[in-house]
Every structure is written in structure tokens, then in C-alpha cells.
TIVEX-43753 format. One line per 5 residues: number of its first residue (from 1); their letters; for each residue x, y, z of C-alpha. Coordinates in pm, 1 decimal. Example, Ala and Ser with C-alpha at 12.3 -4.5 7.8 and 13.67 -1.06 7.14 Angstrom:
% TIVEX-43753
1> as> 1230.0:-450.0:780.0; 1367.0:-106.0:714.0
***
This chain:
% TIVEX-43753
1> xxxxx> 0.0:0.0:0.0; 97.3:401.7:-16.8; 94.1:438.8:338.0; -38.3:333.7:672.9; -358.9:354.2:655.2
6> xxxxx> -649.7:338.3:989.3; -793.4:4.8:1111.5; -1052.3:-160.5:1263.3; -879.1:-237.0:1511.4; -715.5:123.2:1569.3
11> xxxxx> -1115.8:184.4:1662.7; -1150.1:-50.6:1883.6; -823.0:-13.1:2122.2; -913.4:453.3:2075.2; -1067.1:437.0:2439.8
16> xxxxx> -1200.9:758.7:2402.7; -1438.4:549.2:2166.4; -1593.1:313.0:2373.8; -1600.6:32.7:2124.4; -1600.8:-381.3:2192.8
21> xxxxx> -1592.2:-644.1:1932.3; -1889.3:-872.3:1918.4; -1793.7:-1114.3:1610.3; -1553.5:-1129.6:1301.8; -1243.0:-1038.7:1503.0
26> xxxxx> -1024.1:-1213.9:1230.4; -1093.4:-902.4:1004.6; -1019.4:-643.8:1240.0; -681.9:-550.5:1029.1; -925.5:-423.5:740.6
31> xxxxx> -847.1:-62.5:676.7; -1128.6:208.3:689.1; -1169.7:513.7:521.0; -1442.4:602.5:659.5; -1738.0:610.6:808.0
36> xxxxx> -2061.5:658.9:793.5; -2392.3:616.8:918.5; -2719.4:439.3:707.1; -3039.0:304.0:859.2; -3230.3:246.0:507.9
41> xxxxx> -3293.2:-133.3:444.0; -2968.5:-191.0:181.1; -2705.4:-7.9:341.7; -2456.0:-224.1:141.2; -2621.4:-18.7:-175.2
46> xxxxx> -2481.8:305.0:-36.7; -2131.5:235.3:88.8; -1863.0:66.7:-61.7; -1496.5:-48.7:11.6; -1337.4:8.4:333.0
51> xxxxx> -1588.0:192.2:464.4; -1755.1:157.3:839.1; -2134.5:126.0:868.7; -2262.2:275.0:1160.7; -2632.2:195.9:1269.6
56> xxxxx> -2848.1:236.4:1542.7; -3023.4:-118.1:1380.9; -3306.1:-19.9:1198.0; -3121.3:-105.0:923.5; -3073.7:-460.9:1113.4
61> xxxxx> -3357.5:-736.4:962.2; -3442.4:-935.2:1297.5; -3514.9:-1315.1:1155.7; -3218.6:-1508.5:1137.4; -3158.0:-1601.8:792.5
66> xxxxx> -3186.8:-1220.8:710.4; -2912.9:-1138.2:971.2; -2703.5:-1361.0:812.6; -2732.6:-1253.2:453.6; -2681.4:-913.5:581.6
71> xxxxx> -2363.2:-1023.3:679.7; -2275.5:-1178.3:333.7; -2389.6:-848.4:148.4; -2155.7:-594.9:382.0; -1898.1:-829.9:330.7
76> xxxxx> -1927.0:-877.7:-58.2; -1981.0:-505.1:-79.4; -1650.2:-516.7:80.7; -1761.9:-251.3:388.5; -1484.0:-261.7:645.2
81> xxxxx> -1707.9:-397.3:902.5; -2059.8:-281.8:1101.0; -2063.4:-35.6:1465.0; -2390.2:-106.6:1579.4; -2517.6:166.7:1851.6
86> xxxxx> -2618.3:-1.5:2209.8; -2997.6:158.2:2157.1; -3315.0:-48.3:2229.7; -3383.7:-0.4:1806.7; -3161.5:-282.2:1786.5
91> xxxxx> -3307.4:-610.9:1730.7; -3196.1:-951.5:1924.4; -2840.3:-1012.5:1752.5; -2899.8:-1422.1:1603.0; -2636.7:-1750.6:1649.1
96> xxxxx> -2636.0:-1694.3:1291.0; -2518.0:-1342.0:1284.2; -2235.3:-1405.9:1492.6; -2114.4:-1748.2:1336.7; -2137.6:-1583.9:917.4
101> xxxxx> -1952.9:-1294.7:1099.8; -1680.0:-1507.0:1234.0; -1632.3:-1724.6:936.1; -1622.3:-1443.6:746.9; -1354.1:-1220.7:938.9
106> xxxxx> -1620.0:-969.5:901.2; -1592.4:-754.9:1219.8; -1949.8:-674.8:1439.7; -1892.7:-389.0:1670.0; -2087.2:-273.0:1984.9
111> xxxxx> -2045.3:95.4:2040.3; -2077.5:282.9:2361.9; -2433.2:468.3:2454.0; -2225.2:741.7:2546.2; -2013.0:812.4:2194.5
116> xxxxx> -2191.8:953.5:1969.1; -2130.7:833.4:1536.8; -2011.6:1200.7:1465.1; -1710.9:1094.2:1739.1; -1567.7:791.4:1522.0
121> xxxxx> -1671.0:965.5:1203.5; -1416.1:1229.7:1302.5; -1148.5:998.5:1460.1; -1180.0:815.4:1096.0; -1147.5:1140.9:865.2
126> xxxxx> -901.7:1301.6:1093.7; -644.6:973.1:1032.1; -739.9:921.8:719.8; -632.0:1287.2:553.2; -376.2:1183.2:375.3
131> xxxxx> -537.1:888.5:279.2; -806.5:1115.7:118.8; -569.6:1362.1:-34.6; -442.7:1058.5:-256.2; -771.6:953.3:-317.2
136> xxxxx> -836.3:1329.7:-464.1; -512.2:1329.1:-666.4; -628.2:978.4:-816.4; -926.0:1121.2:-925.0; -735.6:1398.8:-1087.2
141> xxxxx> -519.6:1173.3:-1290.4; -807.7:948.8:-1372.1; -1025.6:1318.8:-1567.3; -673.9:1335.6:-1745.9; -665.6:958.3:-1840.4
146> xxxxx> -1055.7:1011.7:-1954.4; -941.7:1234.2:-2301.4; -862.7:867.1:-2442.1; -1173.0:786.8:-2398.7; -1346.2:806.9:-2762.5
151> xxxxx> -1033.4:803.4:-2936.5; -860.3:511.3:-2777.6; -1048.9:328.2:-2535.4; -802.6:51.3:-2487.0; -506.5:223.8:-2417.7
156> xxxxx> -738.9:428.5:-2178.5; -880.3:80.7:-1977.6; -480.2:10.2:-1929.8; -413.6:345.1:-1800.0; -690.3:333.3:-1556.4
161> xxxxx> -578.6:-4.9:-1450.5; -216.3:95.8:-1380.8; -357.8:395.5:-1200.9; -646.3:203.7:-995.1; -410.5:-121.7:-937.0
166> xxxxx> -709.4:-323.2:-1031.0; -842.5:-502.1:-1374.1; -1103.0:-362.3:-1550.7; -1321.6:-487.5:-1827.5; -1672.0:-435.0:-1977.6
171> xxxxx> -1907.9:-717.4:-2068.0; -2258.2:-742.4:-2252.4; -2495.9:-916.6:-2032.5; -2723.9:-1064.2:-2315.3; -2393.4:-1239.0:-2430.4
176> xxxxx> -2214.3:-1242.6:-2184.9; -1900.8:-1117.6:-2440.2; -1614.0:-915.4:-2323.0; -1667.0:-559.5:-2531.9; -1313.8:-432.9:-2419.9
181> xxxxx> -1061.3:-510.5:-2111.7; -766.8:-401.2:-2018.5; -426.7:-614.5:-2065.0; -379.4:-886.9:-1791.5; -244.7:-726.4:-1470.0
186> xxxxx> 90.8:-902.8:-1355.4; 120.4:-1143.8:-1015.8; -271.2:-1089.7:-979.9; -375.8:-1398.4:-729.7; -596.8:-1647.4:-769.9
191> xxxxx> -806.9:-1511.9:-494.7; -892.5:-1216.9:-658.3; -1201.7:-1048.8:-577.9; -1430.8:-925.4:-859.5; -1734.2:-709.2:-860.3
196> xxxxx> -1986.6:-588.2:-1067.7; -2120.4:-285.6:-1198.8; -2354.5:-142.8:-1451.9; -2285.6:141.4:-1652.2; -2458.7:464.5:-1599.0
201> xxxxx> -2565.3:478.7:-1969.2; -2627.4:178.9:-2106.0; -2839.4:-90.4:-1917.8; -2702.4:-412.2:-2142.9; -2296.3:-340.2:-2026.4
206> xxxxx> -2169.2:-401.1:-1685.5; -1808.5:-313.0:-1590.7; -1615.8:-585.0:-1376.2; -1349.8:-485.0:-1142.8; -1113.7:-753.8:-1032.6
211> xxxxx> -924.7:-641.2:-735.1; -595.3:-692.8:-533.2; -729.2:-855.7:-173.1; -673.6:-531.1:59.9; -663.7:-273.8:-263.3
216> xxxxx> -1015.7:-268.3:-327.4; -1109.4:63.5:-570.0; -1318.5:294.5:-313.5; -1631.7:413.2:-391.6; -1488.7:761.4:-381.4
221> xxxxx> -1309.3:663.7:-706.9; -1523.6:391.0:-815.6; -1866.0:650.0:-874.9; -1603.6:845.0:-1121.3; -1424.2:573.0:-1291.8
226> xxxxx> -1818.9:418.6:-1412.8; -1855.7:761.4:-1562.0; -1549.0:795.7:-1761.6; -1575.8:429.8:-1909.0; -1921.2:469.3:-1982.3
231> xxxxx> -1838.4:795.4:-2197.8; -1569.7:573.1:-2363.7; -1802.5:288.7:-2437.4; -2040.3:529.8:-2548.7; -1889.5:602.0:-2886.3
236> xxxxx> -1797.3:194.8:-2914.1; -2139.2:76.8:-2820.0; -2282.3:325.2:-3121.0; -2053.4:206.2:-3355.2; -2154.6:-144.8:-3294.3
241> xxxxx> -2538.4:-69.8:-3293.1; -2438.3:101.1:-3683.1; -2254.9:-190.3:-3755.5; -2523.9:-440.4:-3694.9; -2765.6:-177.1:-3890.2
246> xxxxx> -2553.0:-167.6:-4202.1; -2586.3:-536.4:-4189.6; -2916.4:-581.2:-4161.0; -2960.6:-334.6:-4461.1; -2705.0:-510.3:-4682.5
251> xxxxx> -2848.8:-805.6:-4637.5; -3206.1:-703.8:-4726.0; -3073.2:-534.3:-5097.3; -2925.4:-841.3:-5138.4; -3233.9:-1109.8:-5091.1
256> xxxxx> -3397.3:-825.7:-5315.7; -3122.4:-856.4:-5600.2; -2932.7:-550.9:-5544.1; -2546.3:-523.2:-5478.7; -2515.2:-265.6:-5178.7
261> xxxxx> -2226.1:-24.3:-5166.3; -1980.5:-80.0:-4940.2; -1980.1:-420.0:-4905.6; -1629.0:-432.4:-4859.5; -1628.0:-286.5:-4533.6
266> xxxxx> -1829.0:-503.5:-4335.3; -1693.0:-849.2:-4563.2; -1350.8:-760.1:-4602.3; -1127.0:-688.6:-4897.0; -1216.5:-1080.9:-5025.2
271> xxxxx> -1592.9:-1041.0:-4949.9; -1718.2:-1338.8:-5132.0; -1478.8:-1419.5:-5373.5; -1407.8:-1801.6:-5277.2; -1744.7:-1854.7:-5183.0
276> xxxxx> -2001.0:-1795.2:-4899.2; -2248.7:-1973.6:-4648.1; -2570.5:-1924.1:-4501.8; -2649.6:-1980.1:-4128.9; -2975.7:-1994.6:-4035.8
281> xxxxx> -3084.7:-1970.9:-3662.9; -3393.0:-1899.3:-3441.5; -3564.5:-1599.2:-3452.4; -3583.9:-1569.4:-3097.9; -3154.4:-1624.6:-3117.2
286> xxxxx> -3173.5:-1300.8:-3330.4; -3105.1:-1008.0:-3108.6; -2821.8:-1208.4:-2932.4; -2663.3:-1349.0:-3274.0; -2684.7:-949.6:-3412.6
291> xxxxx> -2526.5:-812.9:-3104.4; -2254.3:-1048.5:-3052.9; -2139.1:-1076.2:-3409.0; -2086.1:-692.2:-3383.2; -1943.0:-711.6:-3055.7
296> xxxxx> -1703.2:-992.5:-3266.6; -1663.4:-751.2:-3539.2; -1685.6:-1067.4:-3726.1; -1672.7:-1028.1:-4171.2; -2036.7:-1121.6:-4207.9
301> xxxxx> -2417.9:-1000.0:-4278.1; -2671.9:-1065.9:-4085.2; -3107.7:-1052.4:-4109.2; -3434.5:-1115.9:-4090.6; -3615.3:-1353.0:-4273.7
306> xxxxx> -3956.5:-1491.8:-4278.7; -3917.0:-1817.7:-4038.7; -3508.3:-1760.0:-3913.0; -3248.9:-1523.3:-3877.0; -2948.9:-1549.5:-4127.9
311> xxxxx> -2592.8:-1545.8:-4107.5; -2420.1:-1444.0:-4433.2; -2046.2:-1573.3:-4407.9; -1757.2:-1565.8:-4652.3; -1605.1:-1884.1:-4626.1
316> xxxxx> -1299.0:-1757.9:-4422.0; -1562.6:-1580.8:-4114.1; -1705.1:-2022.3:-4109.0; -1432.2:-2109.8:-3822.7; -1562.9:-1765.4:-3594.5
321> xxxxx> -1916.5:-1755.1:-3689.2; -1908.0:-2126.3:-3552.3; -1732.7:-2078.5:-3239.3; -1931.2:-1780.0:-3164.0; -2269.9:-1943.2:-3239.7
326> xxxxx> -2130.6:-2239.4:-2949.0; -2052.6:-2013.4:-2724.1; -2387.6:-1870.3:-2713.8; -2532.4:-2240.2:-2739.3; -2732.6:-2102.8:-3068.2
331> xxxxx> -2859.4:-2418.7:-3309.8; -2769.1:-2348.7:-3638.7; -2861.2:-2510.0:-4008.6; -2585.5:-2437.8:-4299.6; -2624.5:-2418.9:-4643.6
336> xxxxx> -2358.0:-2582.5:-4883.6; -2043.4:-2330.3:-5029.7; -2228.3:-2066.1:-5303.4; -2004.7:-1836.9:-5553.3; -2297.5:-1592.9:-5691.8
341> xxxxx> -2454.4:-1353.9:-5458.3; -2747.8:-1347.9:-5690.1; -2821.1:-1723.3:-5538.0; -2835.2:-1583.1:-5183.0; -3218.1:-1627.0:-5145.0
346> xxxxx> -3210.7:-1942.8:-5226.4; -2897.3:-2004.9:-5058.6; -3072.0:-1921.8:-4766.8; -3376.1:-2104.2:-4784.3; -3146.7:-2436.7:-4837.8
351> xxxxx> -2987.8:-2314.0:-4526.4; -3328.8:-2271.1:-4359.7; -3425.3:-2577.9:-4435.7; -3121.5:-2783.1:-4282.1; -3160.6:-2579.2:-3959.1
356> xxxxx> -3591.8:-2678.5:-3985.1; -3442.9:-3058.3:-4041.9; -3176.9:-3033.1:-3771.6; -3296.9:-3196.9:-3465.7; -3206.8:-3032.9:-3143.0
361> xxxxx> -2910.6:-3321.0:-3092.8; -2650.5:-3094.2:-3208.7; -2579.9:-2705.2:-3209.4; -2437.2:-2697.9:-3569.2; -2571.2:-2901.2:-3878.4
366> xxxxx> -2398.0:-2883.3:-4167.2; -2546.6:-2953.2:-4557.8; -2417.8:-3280.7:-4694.0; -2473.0:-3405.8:-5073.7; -2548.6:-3194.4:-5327.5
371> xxxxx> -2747.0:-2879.1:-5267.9; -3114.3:-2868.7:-5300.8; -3145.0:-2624.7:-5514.9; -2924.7:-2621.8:-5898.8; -3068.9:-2283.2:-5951.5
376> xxxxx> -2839.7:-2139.9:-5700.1; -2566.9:-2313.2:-5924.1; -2376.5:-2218.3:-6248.7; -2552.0:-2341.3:-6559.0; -2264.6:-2574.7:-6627.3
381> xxxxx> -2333.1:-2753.4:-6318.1; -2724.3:-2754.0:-6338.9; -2658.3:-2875.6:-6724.8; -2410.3:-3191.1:-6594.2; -2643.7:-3287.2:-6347.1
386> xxxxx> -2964.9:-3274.2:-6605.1; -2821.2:-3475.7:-6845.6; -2723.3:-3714.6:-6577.1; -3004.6:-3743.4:-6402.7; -3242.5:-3774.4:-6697.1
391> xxxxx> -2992.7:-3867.8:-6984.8; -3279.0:-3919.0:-7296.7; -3541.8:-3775.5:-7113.9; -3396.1:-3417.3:-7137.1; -3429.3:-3428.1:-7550.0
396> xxxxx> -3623.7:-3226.6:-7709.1; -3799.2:-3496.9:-7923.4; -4189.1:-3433.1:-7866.0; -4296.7:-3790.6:-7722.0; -3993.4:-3726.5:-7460.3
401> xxxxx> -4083.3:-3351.5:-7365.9; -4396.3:-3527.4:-7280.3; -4279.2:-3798.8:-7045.6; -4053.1:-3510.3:-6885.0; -4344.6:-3288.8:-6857.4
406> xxxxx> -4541.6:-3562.9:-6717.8; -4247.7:-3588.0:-6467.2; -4190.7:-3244.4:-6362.3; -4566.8:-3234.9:-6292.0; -4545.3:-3544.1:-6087.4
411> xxxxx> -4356.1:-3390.2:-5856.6; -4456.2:-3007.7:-5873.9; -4786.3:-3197.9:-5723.8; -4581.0:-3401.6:-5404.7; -4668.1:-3743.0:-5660.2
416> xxxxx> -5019.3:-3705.7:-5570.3; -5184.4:-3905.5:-5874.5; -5483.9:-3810.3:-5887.6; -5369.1:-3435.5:-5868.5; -5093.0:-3481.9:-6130.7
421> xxxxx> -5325.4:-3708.2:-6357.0; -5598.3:-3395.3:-6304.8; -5311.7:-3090.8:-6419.5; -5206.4:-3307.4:-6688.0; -5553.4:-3361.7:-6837.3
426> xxxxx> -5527.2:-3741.9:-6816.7; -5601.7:-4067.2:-6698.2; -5430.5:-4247.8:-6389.8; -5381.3:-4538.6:-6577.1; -5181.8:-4297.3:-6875.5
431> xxxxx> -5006.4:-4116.7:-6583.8; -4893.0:-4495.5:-6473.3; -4780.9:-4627.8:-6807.4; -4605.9:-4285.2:-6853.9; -4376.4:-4336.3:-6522.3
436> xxxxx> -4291.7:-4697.9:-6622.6; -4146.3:-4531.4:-6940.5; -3979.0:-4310.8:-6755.1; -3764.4:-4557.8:-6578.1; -3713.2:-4778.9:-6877.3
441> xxxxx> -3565.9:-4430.2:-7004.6; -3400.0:-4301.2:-6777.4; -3288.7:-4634.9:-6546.9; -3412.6:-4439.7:-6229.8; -3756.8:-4568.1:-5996.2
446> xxxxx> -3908.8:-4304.4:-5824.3; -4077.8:-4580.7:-5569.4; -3695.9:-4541.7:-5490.1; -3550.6:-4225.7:-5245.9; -3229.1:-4170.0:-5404.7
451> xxxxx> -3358.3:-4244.6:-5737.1; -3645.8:-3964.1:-5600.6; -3446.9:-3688.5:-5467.1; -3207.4:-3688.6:-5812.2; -3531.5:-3645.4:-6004.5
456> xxxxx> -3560.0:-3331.8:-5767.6; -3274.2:-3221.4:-5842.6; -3306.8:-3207.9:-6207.7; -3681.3:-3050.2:-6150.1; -3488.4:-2803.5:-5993.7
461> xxxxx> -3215.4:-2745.6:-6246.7; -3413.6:-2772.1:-6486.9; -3469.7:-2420.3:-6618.4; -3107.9:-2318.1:-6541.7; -3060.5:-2589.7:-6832.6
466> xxxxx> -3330.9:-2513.2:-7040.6; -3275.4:-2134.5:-7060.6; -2898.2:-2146.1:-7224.5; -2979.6:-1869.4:-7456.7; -2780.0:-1710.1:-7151.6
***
């Protein structure tokens, strides 16, 4: 430490004071600042570190299960102990009391009727001067630190830590991310204490403080320090909110067919070139995906659609946009590798589709075989897999467009007979003879699946194939 600092146990040998120790006397080497007097119900709400509650016990719940988590909260509040007044507004002191107080080193005082709070408030602010003076100088420093604070946030959450002796970082709650820290502090113990705190401004961020045991941040310092790193988050936290804005928007002129400007910024210098995904997740996963993939700055898009919430990643953001979607245990359906943005609505329904046929068994199902839809394809590859799949049948002779025709409709109705027999103007029993010479064609049964899904396929290629006056 700086300097010698006052006790608890200065307090209790002062005669003048009057003061006896009921319980915690393991702790009565904490320091205290100061003092100060609080009879509302959460006293550990208004005083922080190192300081001294003194309380006449109205401010004292009587049950004993209360008395003892009012014990745990001065203590994790880190108050240097309690001086409760000998007044008859003091409720029956519980087993329970005593015994969290001890095992705690958390030190219960009994002051004298005759010494008044003003007496050891005095005693505490007259020792502690210097103390104070420091604590006035930090602050000080700490407005000088804060001109880092939009332009360089970083560099400003290491200053502040060098200056405070303590680490600091800000989280997002929904996530549970880190938004920005400070570098690790060197020979910080393992029994470091940490505490919590929102930021003035901005409900969904919470600074953490992890502390030195004995160096705690006061809460002289500690009301200033939330202010100046909420100010620098301020500018982040809008930057991110943009971000994820820009995304969204890209993403919707996309799905409508338009190229957005500035792609490049959000996708990096690559974008798209060797390829892209879709993700496809929950809706209800959609704020929380959005947020932390800005927080991530991760290379991707990210949107609406009518049944999930889309990822759009370049196929070097797969690796992050995975790890980030298990950390928030998000399920997630992915599309096969595209090249053409102009396929991304139909890249995304494939993808919507694997995450609607995923199961809940694991977080991250990938597409396997060949993708559902050839239209999202180049016309080469719809073309090879036409003439595979259907070999004669995709001639143009006019008994064969009819057997293809007859096929395509077969399908288009979910091989419903009696619907495909009724679009095609015929008779079930034509309809049947038709599909027999279909697989004597083509060598393929659709009573079969795989033989099924490859006449899907082609369905679906199909007018890739059939339009090549592109």
C-alpha cells in the first residue's frame, strides 16, 4: 500500500471510543476510510470499500436467515465492518449473525451509549487525511486519463488499470461477451475479488473490477471511474449498434437482387470471392446473434427472414461464426459453399431448411450431398447434373418432352396421382404407363428415395438448363 492507513482495530483499542468487538475479530486488520452512518434497508447499496457502517439497527432485519445474509452483502460489498449503537432499536443479535460474521472475518462492533457516530466519524477522517488527499489526486489523474476515452479506449482501460491497481473490463450481459478489457495485470492472485457494476448509460454493459485482496477501488473513485468508461463505451457501443444496422440493410438489398455499396467494409477486402455460407438460426436467437457478431466484429451480414435469422459468411468468417454461435449455445442449419450472390435467397432457404431438419441433438448441422437447389448453381453444373439425371429424357424430341413434362408435374404436385393425372388432363392409368417409361428411359424408380431426390434435383435445375440462350 501508499501508506499506513487506519484500522478496525485502531477503533476498537481509541478508548475515548468506547467500542467492543462482538464477532468477526479475524478481520479487524481491514483498513477504513471512513465512516458513515445508514439506517435504510440496503445499506450495502450506499457504501462501498473500506468503509464503516454505523447503525443504530433499523437497518438490522431481525429473523435469522436475514441477519445472516446481511452479513454476506456488507462483506461482498466489501464494507470494512458494522458499529452497531447499544440503543433499544436494535433487534436480538442471532447464532447466525455471529457465526457468518466469524467465518467471514467480518468484524461486528458494539459501540458505547455514550459516543456519539459524529465521534468515530471524526477519529476516521481526521487519520485518514492523507489517505483522502491521494484519493483526490487519483481522481485527478483518472479526468486526465478520460481524453482517451473516444479516441482510444483501450489504451485508456490500461491506464486506468495501472492507475487504480485493479483489472477492468466491460461485458454485454445478453452475451455475456467481453466488449473491451484491459491487458492482464501481472502477479494478480488467484483469490482475486471481482465485482460488478452497470454502466450509468447503457443498461445491457456491466463493468467488472477484479481487485488486489486489501486494494479494493473505493467508492470515492469507483462513482467516477463508471462515468469515464461509460463515456468511452459510449462512442464503441454506437458504432456497434451502426454496424449491426448496415448489416441488416445489406443483407435485405441483397435477398432483393441488389449489390449494396460498401460491401467491402463489413466483408472484407475478399468479401465473397471463394465462396459464402448461409447460417440460419432462431428468430428468438436473433437479437443475441446481431449483437454479438458486432461485438465480434466478425466479416459477415446478418437478417431477418420470414421463419429464421441469417448469417451471411464468406467462407474464411465459417471457423468464428461457428465458435461464436457455441458459445452462445445457438442451433444453427448451414447451407452448402455458393459463388454468386445473386443465389443468396435461395442459398438461404437451403440453409433454412437444414436448420428446420436439424434436430435439437446438435448445435451446428452442416449440408451434406449436393445442394437442393441447382438454380443457385452455375448453368454448367445444373446442365451436368440434367443430363445425368435424366440422360434421354432431357431431348427435345416431342414424345420425350412429354414424359418429362409428365415428370416435372409429378412432382410439382408431391406425386399425388390423382392431382398430377388432373393438371395433366389425363387418366391415372396414362399417368402410370407414362412413369414406367420413364424408368425404362432413364434407369431411375421413383418408388426409390435416391432415385427420387435426383429427379428433384433435375426438376430443380431444370430451367437453369433449359434457358442457355444465356
Amino acid at each position: 500500500m501508499e501508506q499506513q492507513v487506519l484500522t478496525v482495530r485502531d477503533l476498537v483499542t481509541a478508548q475515548s471510543l468506547g467500542m467492543k468487538v462482538l464477532s468477526g475479530a479475524g478481520g479487524l486488520d481491514r483498513q477504513v476510510l471512513w465512516a458513515h452512518s445508514c439506517e435504510l434497508s440496503d445499506p450495502d447499496r450506499w457504501l462501498g470499500p473500506h468503509e464503516l457502517l454505523m447503525t443504530v439497527g433499523l437497518c438490522v432485519p431481525h429473523s435469522a436467515v436475514e441477519q445472516r445474509n446481511f452479513i454476506v452483502k456488507l462483506d461482498e460489498a466489501g464494507l470494512s465492518g458494522v458499529a452497531l449503537g447499544d440503543h433499544n432499536s436494535l433487534p436480538p443479535l442471532t447464532r447466525e449473525l455471529y457465526e457468518e460474521a466469524d467465518r467471514r472475518s467480518f468484524p461486528v462492533l458494539l459501540t458505547n451509549q455514550a459516543t456519539p457516530f459524529a465521534a468515530i466519524g471524526r477519529t476516521v477522517a481526521a487519520a485518514t487525511a492523507t489517505t483522502q488527499t491521494m484519493q483526490v489526486l487519483k481522481l485527478s489523474k483518472l479526468y486526465q486519463l478520460s481524453t482517451y476515452a473516444r479516441t482510444d479506449p483501450l489504451r485508456m482501460m490500461n491506464d486506468l488499470q495501472a492507475l487504480l491497481r485493479a483489472g477492468l473490463s466491460v461485458f454485454d450481459v445478453q452475451t455475456g461477451l467481453t466488449i473491451v478489457e484491459g491487458a492482464p495485470l501481472e502477479f494478480m492472485p488467484t483469490s482475486v475479488r471481482e465485482r460488478t457494476y452497470a454502466l450509468p448509460g447503457d443498461s445491457d454493459s456491466r463493468l467488472m473490477i477484479s481487485e488486489y485482496p486489501g486494494e479494493e477501488v473505493s467508492s470515492f473513485l469507483l462513482i467516477h471511474v463508471l462515468q469515464v468508461i461509460d463515456v468511452a463505451l459510449s462512442q464503441l457501443l454506437r458504432s456497434l449498434r451502426r454496424r449491426s444496422e448496415r448489416s441488416t440493410q445489406m443483407l435485405a438489398s441483397i435477398f432483393e437482387g441488389r449489390s449494396p455499396d460498401g460491401l467491402g467494409s463489413i466483408l472484407g477486402p475478399s468479401g465473397t470471392s471463394s465462396g459464402y455460407q448461409f447460417v440460419a438460426v432462431a428468430l428468438e436467437d436473433s437479437e443475441k446473434v446481431a449483437r454479438a457478431a458486432s461485438i465480434k466484429s466478425l466479416s459477415v451480414l446478418a437478417g431477418p427472414g420470414s421463419s429464421s435469422f441469417f448469417i451471411l459468411m464468406p467462407e474464411q468468417s465459417r471457423n468464428d461464426v461457428r465458435n461464436l454461435l457455441h458459445g452462445l449455445d445457438v442451433r444453427a442449419g448451414v447451407s452448402s459453399t455458393y459463388l454468386d450472390l445473386r443465389d443468396a435467397k435461395a442459398a438461404a432457404d437451403e440453409a433454412a431448411k437444414i436448420f428446420s431438419s436439424g434436430g435439437t441433438n446438435g448445435l451446428w448441422t452442416d449440408f451434406t450431398g449436393v445442394p437442393v437447389s441447382l438454380l443457385t448453381r452455375s448453368r454448367k453444373e445444373a446442365s451436368a447434373i440434367v443430363q445425368q439425371v435424366l440422360g434421354r429424357l432431357a431431348g427435345t424430341d416431342p414424345k420425350i418432352t412429354v414424359l418429362r413434362e409428365t415428370l416435372f408435374a409429378f412432382l410439382a404436385n408431391d406425386r399425388r396421382w390423382n392431382e398430377t393425372a388432373a393438371a395433366l388432363g389425363i387418366h391415372r392409368q396414362t399417368l402410370s404407363y407414362r412413369l414406367t417409361r420413364i424408368k425404362e428411359i432413364t434407369g431411375r424408380d421413383i418408388a426409390s428415395s435416391a432415385d427420387l431426390s435426383a429427379f428433384w434435383l433435375a426438376f430443380q435445375a431444370w430451367p437453369s438448363f433449359s434457358d442457355r440462350s444465356d
